[in-house]
N, C-alpha and C positions, 0 to 999 in steps of 0.2 A: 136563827135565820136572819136577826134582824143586824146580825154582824155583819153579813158579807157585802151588805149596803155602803158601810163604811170599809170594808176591807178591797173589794173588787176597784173603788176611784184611786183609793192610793196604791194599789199595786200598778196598776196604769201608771199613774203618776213618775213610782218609783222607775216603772221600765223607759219612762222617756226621756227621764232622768239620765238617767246610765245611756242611753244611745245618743241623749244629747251631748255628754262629757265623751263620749268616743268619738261623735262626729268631730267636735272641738277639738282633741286630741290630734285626729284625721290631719284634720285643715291647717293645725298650727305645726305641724311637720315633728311630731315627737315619732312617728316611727319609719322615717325616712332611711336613718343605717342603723340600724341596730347590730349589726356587724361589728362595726368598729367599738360600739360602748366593750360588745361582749370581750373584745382584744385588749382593749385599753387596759383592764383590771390583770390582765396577764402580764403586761410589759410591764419592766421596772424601767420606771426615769431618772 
């Protein structure tokens, strides 16, 4: 029982972690076209 004391703060931790790294993600424009990445790998230059 006396685990979930220390388990229940770092899963928090961990989940605000990851929603902070996607909000970042968000804001710094990594999924603006993903269109184009998916073409690029198909065309040859």
């Amino acid at each position: 029982m006396e685990i979930l004391y220390l388990l229940i703060p770092l899963s928090v931790v961990l989940v605000l972690l990851i929603i902070g790294v996607f909000w970042w993600a968000l804001q710094s424009g990594q999924f603006d076209n993903i269109e184009r990445e998916g073409e690029r790998i198909l065309r040859q230059d």
